[in-house]
N, C-alpha and C positions, 0 to 999 in steps of 0.2 A: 261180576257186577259191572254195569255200564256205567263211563266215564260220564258228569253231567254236562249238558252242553254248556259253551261258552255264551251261550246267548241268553239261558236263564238268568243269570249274576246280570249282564247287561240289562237285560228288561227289567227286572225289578232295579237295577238302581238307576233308572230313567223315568220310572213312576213310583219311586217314593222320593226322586229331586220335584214333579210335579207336585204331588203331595204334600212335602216342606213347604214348598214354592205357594200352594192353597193356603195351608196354614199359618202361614206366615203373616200373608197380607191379611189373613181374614183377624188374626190376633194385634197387629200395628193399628190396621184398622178402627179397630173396637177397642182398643186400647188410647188412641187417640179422641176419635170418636164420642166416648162415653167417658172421658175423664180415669181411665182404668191404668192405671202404671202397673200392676201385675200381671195385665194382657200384656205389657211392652218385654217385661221379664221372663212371662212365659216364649215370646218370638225368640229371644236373646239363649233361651234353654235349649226351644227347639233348633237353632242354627247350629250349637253344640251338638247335640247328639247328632244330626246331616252330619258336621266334620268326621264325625265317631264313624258313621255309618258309613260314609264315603272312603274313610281310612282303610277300614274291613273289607271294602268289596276291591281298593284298588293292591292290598297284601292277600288277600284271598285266594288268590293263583297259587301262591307260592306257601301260603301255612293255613294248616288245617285249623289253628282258632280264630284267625282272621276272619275263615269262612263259615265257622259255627258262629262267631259274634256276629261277624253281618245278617247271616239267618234270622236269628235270635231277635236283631235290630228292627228287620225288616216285620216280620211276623210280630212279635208282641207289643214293640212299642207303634210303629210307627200305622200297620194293619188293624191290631187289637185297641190301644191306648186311642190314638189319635183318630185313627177311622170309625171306628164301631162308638167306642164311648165319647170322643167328643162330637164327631161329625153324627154319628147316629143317634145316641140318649139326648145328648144336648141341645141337639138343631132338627136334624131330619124327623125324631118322634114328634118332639114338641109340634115343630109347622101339621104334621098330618094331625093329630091332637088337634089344634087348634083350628086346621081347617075340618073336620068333623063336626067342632063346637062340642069338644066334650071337658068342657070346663072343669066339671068335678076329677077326673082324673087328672087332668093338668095340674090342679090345686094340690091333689097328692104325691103327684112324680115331681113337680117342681118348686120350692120354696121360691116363695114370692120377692126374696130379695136375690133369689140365685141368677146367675149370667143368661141361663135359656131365658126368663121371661124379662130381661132388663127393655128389650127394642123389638119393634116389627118393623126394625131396618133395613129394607132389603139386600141391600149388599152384604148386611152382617151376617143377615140369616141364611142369605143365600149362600158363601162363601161356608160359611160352616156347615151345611148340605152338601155342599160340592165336598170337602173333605172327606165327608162318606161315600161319595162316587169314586173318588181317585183311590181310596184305599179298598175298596173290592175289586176296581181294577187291577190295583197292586197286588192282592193277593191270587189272580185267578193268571192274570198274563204271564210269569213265566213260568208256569204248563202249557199254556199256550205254546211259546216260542220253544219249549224244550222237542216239541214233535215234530218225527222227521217232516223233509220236506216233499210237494208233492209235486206232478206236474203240472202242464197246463189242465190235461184230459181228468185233474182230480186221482188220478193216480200213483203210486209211489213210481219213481222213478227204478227202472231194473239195473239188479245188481248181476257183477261178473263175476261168476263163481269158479271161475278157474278151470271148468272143464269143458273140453272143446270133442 
């Protein structure tokens, strides 16, 4: 079995510190913003679990649960949890929803007191949008970086196989 490259663990935990870095501001934001102290508690949660996940990736070298929990980190909460369901159900469908004008739908995915239809603040809405960009990013880039590398000519570079 092939060892994983070192530069996947680096890619993912450079774009899920972006990630954090999205949701953060998008939650302090909107927590400020709309009088919400439960967005300021959710930033404060999300800063905890970054320590968690930054702890995993930097024992990761060296112990296998380090680097199953960073996995774990990476993919379910910060990919799954934070990108798809808050950046995507929350923010990203709503805005397309709404720019549609399919109101009736909206009425049914979203309760009218819930956080998606509080503002058509742009920065609010936008920044929770962008958490859906940075966590497909996050999930797709290191496959990316794990493949070898190529020449200039798009080629693999050749190997020396020892026989002359």
């Amino acid at each position: 079995m092939e060892r994983m490259s070192a530069d996947r663990p680096r890619t993912a935990i450079t774009w899920t510190a972006v990630l954090f870095l999205v949701t953060f501001v998008h939650h302090v934001y909107g927590g400020l913003r709309f009088d919400s102290p439960e967005r300021i508690v959710l930033a404060v949660v999300f800063s905890a679990v970054f320590a968690v996940t930054y702890l995993a990736f930097r024992l990761g070298s060296t112990t296998r649960w380090a680097r199953a929990t960073f996995w774990f980190l990476v993919y379910a909460f910060w990919v799954a949890a934070v990108g798809l369901f808050e950046g995507g159900f929350n923010h990203a469908l709503f805005a397309v929803l709404r720019l549609l004008d399919a109101q009736a739908l909206v009425n049914d995915l979203y309760p009218v007191t819930g956080d998606a239809r509080i503002s058509d603040d742009l920065l609010f809405q936008g920044t929770g949008v962008l958490t859906l960009v940075a966590a497909v990013v996050l999930a797709v880039a290191p496959a990316w970086s794990s493949r070898r590398p190529t020449g200039a000519d798009g080629r693999r570079p050749a190997t020396d196989t020892g026989a002359r």
